[in-house]
N, C-alpha and C positions, 0 to 999 in steps of 0.2 A: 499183221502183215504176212505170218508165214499162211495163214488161213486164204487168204486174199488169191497170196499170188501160188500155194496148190491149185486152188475153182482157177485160176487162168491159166496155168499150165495146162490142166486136164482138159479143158474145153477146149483151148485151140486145137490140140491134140485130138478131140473128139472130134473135132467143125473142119480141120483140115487136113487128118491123117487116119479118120476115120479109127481113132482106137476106141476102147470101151470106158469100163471102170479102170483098167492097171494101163501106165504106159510101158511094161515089158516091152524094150525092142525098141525104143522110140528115143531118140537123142534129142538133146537140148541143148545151144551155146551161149553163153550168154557173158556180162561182165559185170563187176562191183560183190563186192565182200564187207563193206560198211552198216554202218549203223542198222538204214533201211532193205539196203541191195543184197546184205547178208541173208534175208532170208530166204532167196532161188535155192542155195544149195541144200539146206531143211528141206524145202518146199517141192525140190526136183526129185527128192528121195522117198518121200511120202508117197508123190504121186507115182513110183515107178518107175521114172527115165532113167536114162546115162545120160551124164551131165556135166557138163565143162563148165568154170566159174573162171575169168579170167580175172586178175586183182594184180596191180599195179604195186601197192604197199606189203609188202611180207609180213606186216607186225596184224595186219587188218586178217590177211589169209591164215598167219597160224594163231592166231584168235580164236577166228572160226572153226579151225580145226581140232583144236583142245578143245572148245565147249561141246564138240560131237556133231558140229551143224553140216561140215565140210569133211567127208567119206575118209580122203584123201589127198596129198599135193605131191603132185607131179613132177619128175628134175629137171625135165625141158618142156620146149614146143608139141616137139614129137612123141615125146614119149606122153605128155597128156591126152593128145590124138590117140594113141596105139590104146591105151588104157578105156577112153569113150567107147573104140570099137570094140573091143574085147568084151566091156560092161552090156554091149548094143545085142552083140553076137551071144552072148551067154542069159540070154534077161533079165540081168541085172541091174534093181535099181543102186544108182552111183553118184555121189557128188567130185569133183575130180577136181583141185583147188590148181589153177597156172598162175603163177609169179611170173609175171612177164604184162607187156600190153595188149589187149585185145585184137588193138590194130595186125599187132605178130603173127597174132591166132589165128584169125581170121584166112590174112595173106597166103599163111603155109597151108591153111584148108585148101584156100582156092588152087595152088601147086601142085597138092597131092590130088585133086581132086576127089576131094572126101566129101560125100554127099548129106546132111544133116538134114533134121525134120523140123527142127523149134529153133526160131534164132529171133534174141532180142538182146538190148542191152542196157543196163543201170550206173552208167557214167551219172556222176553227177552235174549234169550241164544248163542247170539251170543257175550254175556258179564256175564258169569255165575257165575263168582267168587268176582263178584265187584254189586252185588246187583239187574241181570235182571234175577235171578231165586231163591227161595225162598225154606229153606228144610220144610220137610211136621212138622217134629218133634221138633221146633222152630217156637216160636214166630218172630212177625214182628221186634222188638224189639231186641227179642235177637241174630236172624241174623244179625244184626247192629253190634252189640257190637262183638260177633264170627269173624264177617268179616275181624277186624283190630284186634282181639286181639290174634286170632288162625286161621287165613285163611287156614292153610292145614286141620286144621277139618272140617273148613266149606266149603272145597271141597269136601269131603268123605263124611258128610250128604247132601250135592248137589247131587251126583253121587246116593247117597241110593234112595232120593226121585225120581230120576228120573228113577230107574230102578222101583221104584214101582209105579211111575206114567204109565210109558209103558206096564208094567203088569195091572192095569185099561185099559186101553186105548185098549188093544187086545181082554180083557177079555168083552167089551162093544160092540168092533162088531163083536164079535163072534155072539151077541145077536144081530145083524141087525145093530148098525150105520152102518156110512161112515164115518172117517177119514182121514182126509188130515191136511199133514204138513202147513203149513204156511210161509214158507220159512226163521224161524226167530234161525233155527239150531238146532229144538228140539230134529229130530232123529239123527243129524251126534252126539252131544253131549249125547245122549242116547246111542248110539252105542259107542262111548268112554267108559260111564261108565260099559257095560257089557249089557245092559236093551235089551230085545229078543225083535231089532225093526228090521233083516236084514232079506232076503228072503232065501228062502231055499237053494239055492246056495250059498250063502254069497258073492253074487257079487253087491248084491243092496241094498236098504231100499224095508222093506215090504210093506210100505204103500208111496204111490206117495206124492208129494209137490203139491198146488194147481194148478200152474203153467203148470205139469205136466199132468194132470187130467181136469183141468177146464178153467182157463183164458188160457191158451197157444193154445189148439187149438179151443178154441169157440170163443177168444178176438185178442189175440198179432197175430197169424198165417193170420187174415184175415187186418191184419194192423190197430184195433179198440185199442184203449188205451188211457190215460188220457194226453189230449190235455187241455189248462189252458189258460186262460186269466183275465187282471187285470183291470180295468177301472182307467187310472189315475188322473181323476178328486174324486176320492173317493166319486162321488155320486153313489147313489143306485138305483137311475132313472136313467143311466147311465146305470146300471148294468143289470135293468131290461129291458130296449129297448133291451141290449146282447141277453138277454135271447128268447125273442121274436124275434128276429131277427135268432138266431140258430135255433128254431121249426121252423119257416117255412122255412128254409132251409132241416131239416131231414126233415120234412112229403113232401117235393116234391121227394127228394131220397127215402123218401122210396115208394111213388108212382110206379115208375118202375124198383126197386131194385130186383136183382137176389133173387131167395129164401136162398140163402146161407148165406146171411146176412141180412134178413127180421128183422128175432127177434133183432138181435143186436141194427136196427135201432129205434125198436117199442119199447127198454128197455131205449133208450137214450129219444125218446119221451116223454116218463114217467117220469125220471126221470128230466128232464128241465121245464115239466107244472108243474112238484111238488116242483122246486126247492127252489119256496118264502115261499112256510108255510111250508117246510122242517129246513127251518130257518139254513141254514148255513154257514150264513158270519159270523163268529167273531172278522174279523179286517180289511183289504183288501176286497174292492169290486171287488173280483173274484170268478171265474166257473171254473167246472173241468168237463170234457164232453168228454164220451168214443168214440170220435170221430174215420174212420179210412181216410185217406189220402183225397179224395176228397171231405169227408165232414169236415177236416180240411181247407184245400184251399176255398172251397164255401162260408164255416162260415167268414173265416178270411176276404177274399175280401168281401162280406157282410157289414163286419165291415166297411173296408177301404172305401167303398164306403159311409158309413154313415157317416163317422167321414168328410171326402169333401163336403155332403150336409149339416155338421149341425146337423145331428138327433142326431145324440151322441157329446158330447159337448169337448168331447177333446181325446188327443190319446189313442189305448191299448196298453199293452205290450200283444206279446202271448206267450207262454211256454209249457211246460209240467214237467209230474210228470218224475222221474229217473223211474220210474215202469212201465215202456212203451215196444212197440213192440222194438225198436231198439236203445235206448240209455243205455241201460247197460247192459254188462257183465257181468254173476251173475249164476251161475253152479247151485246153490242149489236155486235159485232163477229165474227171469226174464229167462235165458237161461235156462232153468232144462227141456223143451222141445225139444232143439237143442241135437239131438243124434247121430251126427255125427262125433262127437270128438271134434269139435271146440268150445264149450260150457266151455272148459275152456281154451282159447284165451279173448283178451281185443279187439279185433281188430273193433269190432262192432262201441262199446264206442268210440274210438278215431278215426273212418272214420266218426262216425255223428260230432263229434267237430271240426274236420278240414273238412270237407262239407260244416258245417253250417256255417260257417266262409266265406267261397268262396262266400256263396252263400247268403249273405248279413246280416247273423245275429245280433245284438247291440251287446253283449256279447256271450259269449261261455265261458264251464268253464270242467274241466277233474279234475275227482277228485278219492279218492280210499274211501272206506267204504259207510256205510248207510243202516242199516236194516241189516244185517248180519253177519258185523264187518269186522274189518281193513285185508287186505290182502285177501278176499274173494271176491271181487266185485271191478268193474271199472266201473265208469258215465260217461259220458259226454252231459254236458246237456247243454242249449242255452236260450237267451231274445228274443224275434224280436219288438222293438216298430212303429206302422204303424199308420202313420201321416193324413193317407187320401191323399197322394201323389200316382203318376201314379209309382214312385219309389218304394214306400212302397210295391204297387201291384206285382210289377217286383219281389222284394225280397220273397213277403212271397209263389210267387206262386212256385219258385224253391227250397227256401230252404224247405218249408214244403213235398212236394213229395219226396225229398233225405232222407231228416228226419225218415221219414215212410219206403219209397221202401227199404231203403239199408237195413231194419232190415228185409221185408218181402223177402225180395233176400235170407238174409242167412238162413232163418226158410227153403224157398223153397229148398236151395241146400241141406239142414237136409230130404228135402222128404216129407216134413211136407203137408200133401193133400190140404190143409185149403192157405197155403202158395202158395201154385202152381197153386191153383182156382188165388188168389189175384194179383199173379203177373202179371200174363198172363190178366187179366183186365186190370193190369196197363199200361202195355204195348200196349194193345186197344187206350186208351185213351189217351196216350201220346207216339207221332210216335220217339221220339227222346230218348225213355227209351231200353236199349239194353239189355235185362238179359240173360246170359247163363241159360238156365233150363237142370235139374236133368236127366240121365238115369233110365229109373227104372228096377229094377228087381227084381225078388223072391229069399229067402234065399236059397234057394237051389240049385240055380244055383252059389252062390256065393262059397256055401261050395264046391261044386264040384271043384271047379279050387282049392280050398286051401286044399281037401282032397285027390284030384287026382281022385274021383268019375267021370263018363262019364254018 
């Protein structure tokens, strides 16, 4: 997750602030300090920003702040704002933890007229009425008690804050941010409540999902997403030979890599020499590494070759995260770039599960929710444990390439440009991959046959 959502920070930061590799100088606002949302404030400091984390529960924000993930926490409104700018003004990367509601945050921006560069936020709203969004006009506390003792009121101040929360949020890049959803259902439940988040036709949200904007066609289209492995000896020497062992694998790809995935490979670089004093293991000695297809197969067989000579002392498992180019189904989400209609089809999810299965997985698992809520999303995700057997090799080199391709096939039948670069490599590389590819054409040849135009 913190890997994830650094490649998103940094990108939109590239795509619409024009920064480079460091965001010195570049502010980020955002909200949520839990489980998932926790990791903005890691992830704001890695990349370089000043960074505002708003968080609603104080037990969630000095959490985060004793494990080291969150810089700092702020005593008020103001003084988290004074602190952003000071971080902004000095180029300092900063995590800046506000106890208080975002809505707050937000409001007193728009007053002081503090102008910010990256604004998104990680309410949990795709569970709004049961504690993953908070109203502005209640305490932490008394949302608690509201929750169970009058739920239909504390839907009605949920719905208020959130229309006044999108009223901040428009009213901020008017003044220059960027926002983007998160894919965690802020604008489709903003839009429920009435909050002016839909486009002037009222056939869309105004403002893109990240998905839609940044990781879909700079990460998932080119087949790069979070590829995972476990070391199951639970040593950390172990973990670190991985580590080593994946850099010189990307810096030989990226030696003679197309330029279309240059940076991709030179952000995973970064992020794998930094991965020890980034410090984050806190249970499992495993990695998460925005690998795409061939430098998942190279890494893996790497592995397997170590684990038969010895270097590594005992098997991995390899995996991945559900937030990947092809293992989930997810409209508002993961799929929010697939514009072709099938983005809200499952059929992705359950061809990687019954794939991965054929094609030698340990487990596979198909499941519904995560990140977005029940009835919204279809996973299916997979183990592969590789023994250092010519077996293990067999397995991971097939099922890994189906894994990846089948997700960067459908992106390509969407038209997706990024998609249709990747397939057509993959297809180079391996004579036995058959992809039908896309016609293309221009809209207006399209209208023409449905308007009768000539």
């Amino acid at each position: 997750i913190v890997h994830g959502t650094t490649i998103t920070i940094l990108n939109a930061a590239r795509k619409f602030c024009g920064a480079g590799n460091s965001l010195a100088g570049i502010t980020f606002v955002t909200s949520g300090l839990g489980g998932m949302s926790g990791a903005q404030a890691k992830a704001a400091v890695i990349a370089g920003a000043a960074c505002i984390v708003s968080e609603v529960n104080p037990h969630a924000a000095e959490k985060r702040h004793s494990q080291g993930w969150l810089s700092e926490i702020a005593d008020s409104t103001d003084d988290a704002i004074d602190r952003m700018l000071e971080a902004k003004a000095n180029g300092e990367a900063k995590s800046i933890g506000h106890i208080g509601n975002i809505v707050e945050l937000l409001e007193r921006m728009v007053e002081r007229d503090v102008k910010i560069d990256l604004l998104s936020d990680q309410t949990s709203l795709h569970n709004p009425w049961q504690g993953g969004y908070y109203p502005v006009n209640l305490t932490f506390e008394e949302s608690k008690t509201m929750m169970s003792s009058d739920p239909e009121n504390f839907r009605l101040q949920v719905q208020e804050s959130l229309r006044r929360h999108a009223s901040a949020v428009n009213s901020l890049v008017e003044r220059g941010a960027y926002f983007w959803d998160y894919g965690n259902a802020f604008l489709l439940e903003a839009s429920r409540a009435g909050a002016d988040v839909m486009n002037s036709d009222e056939t869309g949200f105004r403002y893109p999902s990240y998905v839609e904007d940044i990781m879909g066609p700079m990460c998932f289209d080119y087949g790069f997403g979070p590829f995972r492995w476990v070391c199951t000896s639970g040593d950390s020497k172990d973990l670190e030979k991985t580590d080593n062992i994946a850099l010189n694998v990307l810096k030989q790809m990226a030696a003679d890599s197309p330029k279309e995935i240059q940076q991709q490979l030179l952000d995973n670089i970064t992020w794998i020499e930094q991965a020890g004093e980034n410090k984050m293991v806190v249970g499992s000695q495993a990695r998460i590494l925005y690998a795409d297809t061939e430098g998942r197969k190279a890494i893996a067989k790497a592995f397997n070759d170590a684990i038969e000579s010895g270097e590594i002392s005992a098997p991995v498992v390899l995996g991945r995260d559900h937030h990947d180019v092809a293992g989930t189904d997810s409209p508002y989400r993961e799929t929010a770039n697939i514009s072709d209609g099938s983005m809200f089809t499952a059929d992705m999810a359950v061809h990687n599960f019954v794939g991965d299965s054929f094609r030698g997985a340990t487990w596979v698992s198909l499941h519904n929710g995560g990140g977005v809520g029940w009835g919204e999303v279809i996973n299916g995700g997979f183990g592969l444990l590789i023994d250092g057997s010519k077996e293990s090799e067999r397995k991971l080199l097939s099922m890994l390439d189906w894994d990846v391709n089948n997700g960067i096939t459908r992106r390509a039948w969407a038209r997706n440009d990024g998609a249709i670069f990747a397939i057509k490599r993959a297809m180079d590389s391996n004579p036995k991959l058959k992809v039908t590819l896309p016609n293309l054409t221009t809209d207006n040849i399209i209208d023409s046959v449905y308007g009768g135009d000539e």
